[in-house]
LOPARO-254096 format. One record per residue (C-alpha): x, y negated, z; residue number from 1; residue in three letters. Coordinates in steps of 0.2 Angstrom, whole numbers, padded with zeros to 4 digits. Layout:
N
X,Y,Z,NUM,Ala $
...
This chain:
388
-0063,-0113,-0150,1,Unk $
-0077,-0099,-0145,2,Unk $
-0091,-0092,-0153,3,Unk $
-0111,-0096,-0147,4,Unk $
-0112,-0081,-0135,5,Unk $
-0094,-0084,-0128,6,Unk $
-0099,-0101,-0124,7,Unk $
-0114,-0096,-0118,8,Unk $
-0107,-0086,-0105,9,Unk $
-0093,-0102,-0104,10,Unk $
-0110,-0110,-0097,11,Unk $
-0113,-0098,-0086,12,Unk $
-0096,-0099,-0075,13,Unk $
-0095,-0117,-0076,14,Unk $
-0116,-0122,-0070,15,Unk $
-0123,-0117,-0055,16,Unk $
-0141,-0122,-0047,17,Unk $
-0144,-0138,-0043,18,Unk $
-0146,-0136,-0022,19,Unk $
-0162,-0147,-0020,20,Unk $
-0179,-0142,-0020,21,Unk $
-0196,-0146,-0016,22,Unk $
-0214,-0141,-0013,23,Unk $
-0228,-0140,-0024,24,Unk $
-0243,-0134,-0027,25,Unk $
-0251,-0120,-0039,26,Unk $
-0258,-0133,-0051,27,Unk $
-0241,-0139,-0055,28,Unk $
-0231,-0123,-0054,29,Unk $
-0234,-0117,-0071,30,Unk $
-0215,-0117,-0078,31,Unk $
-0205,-0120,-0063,32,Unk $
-0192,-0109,-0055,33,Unk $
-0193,-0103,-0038,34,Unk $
-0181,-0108,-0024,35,Unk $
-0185,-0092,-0013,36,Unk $
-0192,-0074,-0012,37,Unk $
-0210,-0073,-0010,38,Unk $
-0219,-0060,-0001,39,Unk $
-0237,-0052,0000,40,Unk $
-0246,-0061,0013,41,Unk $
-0260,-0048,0011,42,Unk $
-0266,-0032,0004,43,Unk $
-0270,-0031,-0015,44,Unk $
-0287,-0028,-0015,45,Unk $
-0288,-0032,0003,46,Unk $
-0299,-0018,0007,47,Unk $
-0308,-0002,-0003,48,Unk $
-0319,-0009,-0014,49,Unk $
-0330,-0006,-0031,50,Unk $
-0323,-0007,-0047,51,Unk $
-0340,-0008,-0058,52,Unk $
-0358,-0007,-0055,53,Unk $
-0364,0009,-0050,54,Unk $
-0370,0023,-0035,55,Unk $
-0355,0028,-0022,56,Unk $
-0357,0044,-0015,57,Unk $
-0346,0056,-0009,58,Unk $
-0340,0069,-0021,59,Unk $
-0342,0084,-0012,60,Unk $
-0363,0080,-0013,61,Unk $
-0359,0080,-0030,62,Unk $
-0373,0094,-0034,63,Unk $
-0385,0089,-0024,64,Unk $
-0398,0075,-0026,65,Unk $
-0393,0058,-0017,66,Unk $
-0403,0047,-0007,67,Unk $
-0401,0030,-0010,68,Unk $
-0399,0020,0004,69,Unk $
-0399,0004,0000,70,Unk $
-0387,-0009,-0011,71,Unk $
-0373,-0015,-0006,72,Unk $
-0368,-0033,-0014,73,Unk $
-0351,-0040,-0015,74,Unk $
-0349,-0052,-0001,75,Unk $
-0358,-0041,0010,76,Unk $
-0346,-0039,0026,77,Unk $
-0359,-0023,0034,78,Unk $
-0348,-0007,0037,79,Unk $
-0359,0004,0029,80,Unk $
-0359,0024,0032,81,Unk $
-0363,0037,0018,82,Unk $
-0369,0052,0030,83,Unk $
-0373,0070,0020,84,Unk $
-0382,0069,0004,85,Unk $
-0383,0051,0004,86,Unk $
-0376,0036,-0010,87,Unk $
-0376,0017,-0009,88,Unk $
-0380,0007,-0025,89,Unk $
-0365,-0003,-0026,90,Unk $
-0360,-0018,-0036,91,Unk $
-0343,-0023,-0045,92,Unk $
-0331,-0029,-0029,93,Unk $
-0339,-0023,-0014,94,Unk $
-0335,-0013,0000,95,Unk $
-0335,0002,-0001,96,Unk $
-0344,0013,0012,97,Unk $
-0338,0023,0024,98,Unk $
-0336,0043,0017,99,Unk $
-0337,0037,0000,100,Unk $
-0322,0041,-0015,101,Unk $
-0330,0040,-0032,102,Unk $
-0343,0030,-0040,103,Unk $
-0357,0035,-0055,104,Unk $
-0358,0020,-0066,105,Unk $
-0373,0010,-0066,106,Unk $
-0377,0017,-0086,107,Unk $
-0376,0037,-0079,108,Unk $
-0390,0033,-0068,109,Unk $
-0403,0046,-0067,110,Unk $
-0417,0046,-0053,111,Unk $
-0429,0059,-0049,112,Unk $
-0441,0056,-0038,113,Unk $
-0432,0044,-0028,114,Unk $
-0417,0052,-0028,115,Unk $
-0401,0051,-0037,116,Unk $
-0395,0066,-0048,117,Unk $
-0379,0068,-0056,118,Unk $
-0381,0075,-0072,119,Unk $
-0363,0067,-0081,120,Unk $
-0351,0069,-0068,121,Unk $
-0335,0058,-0064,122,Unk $
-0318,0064,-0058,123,Unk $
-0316,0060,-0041,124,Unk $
-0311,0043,-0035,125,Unk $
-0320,0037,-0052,126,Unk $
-0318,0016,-0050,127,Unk $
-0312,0017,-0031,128,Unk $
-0300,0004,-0031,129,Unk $
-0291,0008,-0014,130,Unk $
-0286,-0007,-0001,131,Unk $
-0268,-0011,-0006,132,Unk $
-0266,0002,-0023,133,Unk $
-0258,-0015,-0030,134,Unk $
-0249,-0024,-0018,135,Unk $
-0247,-0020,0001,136,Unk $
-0246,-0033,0014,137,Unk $
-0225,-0040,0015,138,Unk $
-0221,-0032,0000,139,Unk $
-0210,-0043,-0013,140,Unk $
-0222,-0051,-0024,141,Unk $
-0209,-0062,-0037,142,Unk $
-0188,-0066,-0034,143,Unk $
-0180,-0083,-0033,144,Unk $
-0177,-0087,-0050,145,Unk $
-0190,-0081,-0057,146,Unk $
-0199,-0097,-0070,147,Unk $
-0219,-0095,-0065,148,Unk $
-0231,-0090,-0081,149,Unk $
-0250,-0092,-0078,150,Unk $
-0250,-0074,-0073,151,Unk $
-0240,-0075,-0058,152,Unk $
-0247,-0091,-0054,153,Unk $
-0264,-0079,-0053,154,Unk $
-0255,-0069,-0043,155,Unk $
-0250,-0080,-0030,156,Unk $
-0265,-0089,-0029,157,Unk $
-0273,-0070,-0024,158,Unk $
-0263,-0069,-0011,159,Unk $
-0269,-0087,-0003,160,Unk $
-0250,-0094,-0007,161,Unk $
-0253,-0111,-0012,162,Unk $
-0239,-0120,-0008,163,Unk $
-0222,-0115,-0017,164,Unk $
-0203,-0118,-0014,165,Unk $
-0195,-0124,-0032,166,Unk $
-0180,-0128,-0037,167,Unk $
-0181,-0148,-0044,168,Unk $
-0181,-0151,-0060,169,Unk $
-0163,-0157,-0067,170,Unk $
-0165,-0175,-0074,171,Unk $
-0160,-0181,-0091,172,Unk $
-0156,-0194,-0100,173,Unk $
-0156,-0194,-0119,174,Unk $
-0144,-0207,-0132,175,Unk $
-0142,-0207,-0148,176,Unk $
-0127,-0212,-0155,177,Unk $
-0121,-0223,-0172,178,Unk $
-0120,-0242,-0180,179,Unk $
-0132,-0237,-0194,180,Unk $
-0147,-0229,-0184,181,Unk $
-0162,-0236,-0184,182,Unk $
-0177,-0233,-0174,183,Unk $
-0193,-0223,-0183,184,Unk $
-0204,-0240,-0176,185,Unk $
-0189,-0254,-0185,186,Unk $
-0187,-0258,-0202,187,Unk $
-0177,-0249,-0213,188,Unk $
-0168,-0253,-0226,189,Unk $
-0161,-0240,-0240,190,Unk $
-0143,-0239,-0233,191,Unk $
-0148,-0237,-0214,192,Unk $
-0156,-0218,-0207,193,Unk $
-0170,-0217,-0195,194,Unk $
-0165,-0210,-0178,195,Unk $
-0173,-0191,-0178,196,Unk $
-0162,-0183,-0165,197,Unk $
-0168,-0192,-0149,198,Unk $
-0185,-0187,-0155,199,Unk $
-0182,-0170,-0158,200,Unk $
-0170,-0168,-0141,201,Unk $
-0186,-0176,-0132,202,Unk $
-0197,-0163,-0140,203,Unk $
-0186,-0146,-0137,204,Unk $
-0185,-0154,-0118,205,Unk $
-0202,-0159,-0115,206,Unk $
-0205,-0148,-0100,207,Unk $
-0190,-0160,-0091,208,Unk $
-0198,-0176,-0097,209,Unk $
-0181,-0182,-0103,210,Unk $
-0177,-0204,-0102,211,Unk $
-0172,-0210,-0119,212,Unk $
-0160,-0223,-0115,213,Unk $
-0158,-0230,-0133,214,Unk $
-0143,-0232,-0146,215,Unk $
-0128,-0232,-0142,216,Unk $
-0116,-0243,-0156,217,Unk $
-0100,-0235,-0162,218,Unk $
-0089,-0247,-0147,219,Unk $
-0079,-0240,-0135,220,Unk $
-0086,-0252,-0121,221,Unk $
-0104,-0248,-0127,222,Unk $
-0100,-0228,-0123,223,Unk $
-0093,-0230,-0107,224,Unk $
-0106,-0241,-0102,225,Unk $
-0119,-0227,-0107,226,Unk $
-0112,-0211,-0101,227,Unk $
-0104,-0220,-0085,228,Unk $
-0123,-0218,-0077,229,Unk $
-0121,-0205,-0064,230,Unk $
-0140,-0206,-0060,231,Unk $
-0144,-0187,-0071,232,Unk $
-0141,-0173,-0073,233,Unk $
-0138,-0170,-0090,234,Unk $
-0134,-0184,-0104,235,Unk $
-0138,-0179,-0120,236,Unk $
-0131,-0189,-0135,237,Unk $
-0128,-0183,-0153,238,Unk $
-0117,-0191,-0166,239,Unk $
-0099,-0196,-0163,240,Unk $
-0094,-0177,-0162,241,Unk $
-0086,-0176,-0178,242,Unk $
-0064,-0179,-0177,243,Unk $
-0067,-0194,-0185,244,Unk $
-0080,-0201,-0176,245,Unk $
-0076,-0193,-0160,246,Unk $
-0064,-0208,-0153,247,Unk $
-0075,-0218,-0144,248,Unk $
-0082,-0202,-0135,249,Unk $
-0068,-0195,-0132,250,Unk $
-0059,-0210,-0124,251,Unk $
-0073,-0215,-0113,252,Unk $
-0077,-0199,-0105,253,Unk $
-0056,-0198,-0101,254,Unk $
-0058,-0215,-0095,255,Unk $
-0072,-0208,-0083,256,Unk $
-0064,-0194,-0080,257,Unk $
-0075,-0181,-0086,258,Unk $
-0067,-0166,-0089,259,Unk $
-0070,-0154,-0107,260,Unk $
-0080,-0136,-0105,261,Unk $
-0078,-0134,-0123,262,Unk $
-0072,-0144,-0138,263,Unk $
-0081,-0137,-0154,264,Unk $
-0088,-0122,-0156,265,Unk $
-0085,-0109,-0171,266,Unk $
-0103,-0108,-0178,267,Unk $
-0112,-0115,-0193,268,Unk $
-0120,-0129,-0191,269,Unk $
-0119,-0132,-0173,270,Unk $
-0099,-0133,-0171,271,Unk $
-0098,-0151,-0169,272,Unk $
-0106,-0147,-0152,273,Unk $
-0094,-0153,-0136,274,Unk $
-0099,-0152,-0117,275,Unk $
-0091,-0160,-0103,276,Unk $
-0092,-0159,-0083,277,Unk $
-0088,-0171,-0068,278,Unk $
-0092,-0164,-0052,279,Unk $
-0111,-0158,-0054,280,Unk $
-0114,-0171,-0070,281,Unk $
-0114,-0166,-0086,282,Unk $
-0113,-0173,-0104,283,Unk $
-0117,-0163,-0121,284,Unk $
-0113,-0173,-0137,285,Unk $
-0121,-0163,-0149,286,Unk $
-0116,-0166,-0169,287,Unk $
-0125,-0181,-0177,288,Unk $
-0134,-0169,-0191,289,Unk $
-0153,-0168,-0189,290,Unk $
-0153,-0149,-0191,291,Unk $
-0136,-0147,-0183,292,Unk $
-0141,-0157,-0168,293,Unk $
-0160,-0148,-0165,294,Unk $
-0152,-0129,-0166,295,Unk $
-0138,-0135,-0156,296,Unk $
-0150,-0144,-0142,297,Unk $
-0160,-0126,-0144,298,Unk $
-0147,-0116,-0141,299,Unk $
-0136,-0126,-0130,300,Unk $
-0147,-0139,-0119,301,Unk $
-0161,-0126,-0114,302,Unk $
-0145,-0115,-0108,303,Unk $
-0137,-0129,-0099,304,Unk $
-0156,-0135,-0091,305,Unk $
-0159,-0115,-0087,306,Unk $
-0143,-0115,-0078,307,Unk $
-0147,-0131,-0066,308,Unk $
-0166,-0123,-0063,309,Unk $
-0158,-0107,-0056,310,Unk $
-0169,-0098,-0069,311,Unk $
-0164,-0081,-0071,312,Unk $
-0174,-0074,-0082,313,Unk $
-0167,-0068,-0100,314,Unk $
-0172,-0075,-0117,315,Unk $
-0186,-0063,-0124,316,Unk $
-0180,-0060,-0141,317,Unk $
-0190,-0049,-0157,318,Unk $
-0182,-0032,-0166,319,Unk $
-0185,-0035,-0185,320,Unk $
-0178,-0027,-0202,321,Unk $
-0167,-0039,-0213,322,Unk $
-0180,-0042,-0229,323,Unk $
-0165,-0046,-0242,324,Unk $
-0144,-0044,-0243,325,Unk $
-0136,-0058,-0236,326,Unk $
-0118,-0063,-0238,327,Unk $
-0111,-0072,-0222,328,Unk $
-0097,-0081,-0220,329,Unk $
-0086,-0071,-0205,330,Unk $
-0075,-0077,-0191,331,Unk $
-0092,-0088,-0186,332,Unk $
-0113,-0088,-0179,333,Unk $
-0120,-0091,-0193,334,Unk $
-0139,-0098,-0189,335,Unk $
-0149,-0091,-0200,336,Unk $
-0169,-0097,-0201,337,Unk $
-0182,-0089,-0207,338,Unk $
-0199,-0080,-0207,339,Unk $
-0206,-0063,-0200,340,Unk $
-0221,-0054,-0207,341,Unk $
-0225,-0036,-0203,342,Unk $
-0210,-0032,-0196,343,Unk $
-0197,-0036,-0208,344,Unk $
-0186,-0058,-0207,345,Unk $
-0185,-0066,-0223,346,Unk $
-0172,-0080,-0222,347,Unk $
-0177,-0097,-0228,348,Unk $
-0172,-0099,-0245,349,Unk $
-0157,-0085,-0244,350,Unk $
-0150,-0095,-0231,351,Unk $
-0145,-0110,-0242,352,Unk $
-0146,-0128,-0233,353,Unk $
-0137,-0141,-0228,354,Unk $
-0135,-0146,-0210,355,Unk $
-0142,-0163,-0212,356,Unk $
-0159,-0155,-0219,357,Unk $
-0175,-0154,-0209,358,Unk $
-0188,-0145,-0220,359,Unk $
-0179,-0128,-0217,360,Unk $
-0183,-0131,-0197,361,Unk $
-0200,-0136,-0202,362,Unk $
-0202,-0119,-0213,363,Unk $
-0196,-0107,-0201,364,Unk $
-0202,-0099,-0186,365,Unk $
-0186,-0089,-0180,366,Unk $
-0167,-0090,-0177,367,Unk $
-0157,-0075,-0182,368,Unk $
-0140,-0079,-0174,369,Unk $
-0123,-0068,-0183,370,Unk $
-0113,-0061,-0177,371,Unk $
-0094,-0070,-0180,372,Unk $
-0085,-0052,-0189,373,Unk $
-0100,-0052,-0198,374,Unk $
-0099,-0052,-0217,375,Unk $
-0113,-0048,-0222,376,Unk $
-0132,-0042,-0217,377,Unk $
-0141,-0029,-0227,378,Unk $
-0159,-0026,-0234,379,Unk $
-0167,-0014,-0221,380,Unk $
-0153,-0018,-0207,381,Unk $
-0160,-0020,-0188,382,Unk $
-0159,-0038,-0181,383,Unk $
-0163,-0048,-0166,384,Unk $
-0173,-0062,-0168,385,Unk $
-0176,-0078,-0157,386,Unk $
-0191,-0087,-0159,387,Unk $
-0192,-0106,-0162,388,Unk $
């Protein structure tokens, strides 16, 4: 049995990308993954151009008064020339012309007598944006791997790239899994439990539009039926991860011959979490716990789905001071949640719960993750925190 990063990097040697890809365009590239390097297919800016409102002139006329030749609007393809003594009126994003390095803003203007004098002076190459200072034509622009935010998305659309290799999105079915779950739109009596996990797996998944495929009953026939569909990626199911419980699980996925990644994993309270491989298909059983189940599926299942997209990139996590002692239990993760304000995590409720609570999850906006010698945490200590 390992503890959350060992298994983590357990995921790591075990999942690799999923080989198929497809093409897309920008309006729908906002979260994918990229299949392949892109390059610049231009210059960034593309050619020598204003960056505000203002005279362009050239700066060894500095001290001398400045005939203004005309305006030049952005738009406007004219190759202009500056000759001596002599400045355009040029606005924001136009070319610049020829013999020209620095630019008076617009608000520094001072004219005598038709002509332009420079009383406040800029520093040469004042708001010249130089063709390619940004990006030049075939250098990289963004690496396979890389999971497209709306910045880059700008980016790309800048360059005229408007059609994108992505890796495809993994599939995913989602079960739940016991004889007394009940669906939140069924009757329920006082002895029965409202399904919350497929829900909240659906939820934390959103972005890989997961398929609820129901209830599966405490039969050994009715969980061989269920994880025998090979048509996803990834079959989420929680409950029937406990030893007692775990029979019907365990025999079916032998019986299908899946073979076990890991088997239980030393953290509180995700360690009723178990994953299990056959060829490029996957199962995770997470534990049957609400709270159990939604920090495992964080934790675990965005792993697992990160892997298949070939996304590299790492998990962004927040440096925060520890606002109270806490006593930890060692030789485990402990997941601790909590709240951050002005720098400093308050756990919830000293880190008291149980793992079939749901309030604490709703309370709290991060995850602090233990390390498993830890014993205990102390008041002003430095911590790493994960954001919910």
């Amino acid at each position: 049995m390992k503890n959350i990063f060992e298994t983590l990097k357990l995921l790591e040697e075990h999942i690799a990308p999923l080989k198929e890809s497809e093409i897309i365009s920008l309006e729908n590239a906002l979260g994918r993954v990229l299949a392949c390097d892109l390059y610049a297919k231009k210059n960034l800016p593309s050619f020598n151009n204003a960056a505000l409102d203002g005279y362009a002139f050239n700066y060894d006329d500095i001290n001398a008064p400045l005939k203004i030749m005309g305006t030049i609007l952005a738009g406007d393809k004219t190759p202009y020339k500056l000759k001596k003594n002599e400045c355009f009126k040029i606005m924001t994003g136009a070319l610049m012309p020829e013999n020209a390095d620095t630019i008076l803003m617009l608000e520094e203007e001072n004219l005598e007598k038709g002509f332009l004098v420079i009383k406040t002076k800029p520093k040469r190459f004042n708001a010249f944006r130089f063709k390619g200072e940004e990006q030049k034509e075939g250098e990289l622009l963004l690496k396979r791997g890389q999971k497209l935010n709306a910045a880059m998305i700008t980016l790309l659309a800048a360059q005229g790239i408007y059609k994108i290799k992505v890796i495809k999105k993994p599939s995913v079915a989602v079960f739940s899994s016991g004889n007394e779950l009940k669906e939140p739109w069924e009757e329920c009596d006082s002895l029965s439990i409202y399904n919350a996990n497929a829900l909240a797996v659906q939820a934390l998944l959103n972005d890989y539009n997961p398929c609820y495929l129901g209830i599966i009953k405490d039969e050994f026939n009715a969980s061989l039926k269920a994880l025998q569909n090979n048509q996803f990626d990834l079959i989420i199911t929680s409950g029937g991860a406990s030893v007692g419980e775990a029979d019907f699980m365990d025999r079916a996925l032998k019986e299908l011959e899946f073979k076990e990644i890991f088997n239980e994993i030393k953290a509180r309270p995700a360690k009723p979490t178990k994953l299990y491989q056959k060829d490029n298909k996957l199962i995770l059983i997470l534990p049957g716990n609400p709270m159990a189940a939604f920090l495992s599926c964080f934790i675990f299942a965005k792993k697992i789905l990160n892997l298949l997209e070939g996304n590299t990139e790492k998990e962004r996590k927040i440096n925060a001071l520890m606002g109270e002692d806490l006593k930890l239990k060692a030789r485990r993760n402990n997941l601790i949640l909590g709240n951050l304000e002005n720098g400093i995590f308050t756990p919830f409720n000293h880190n008291q719960f149980g793992s079939a609570m749901i309030l604490p999850l709703v309370k709290s906006t991060f995850l602090l993750i233990s390390k498993e010698e830890q014993e205990s945490i102390l008041k002003g200590e430095s911590v790493q925190l994960i954001y919910l």
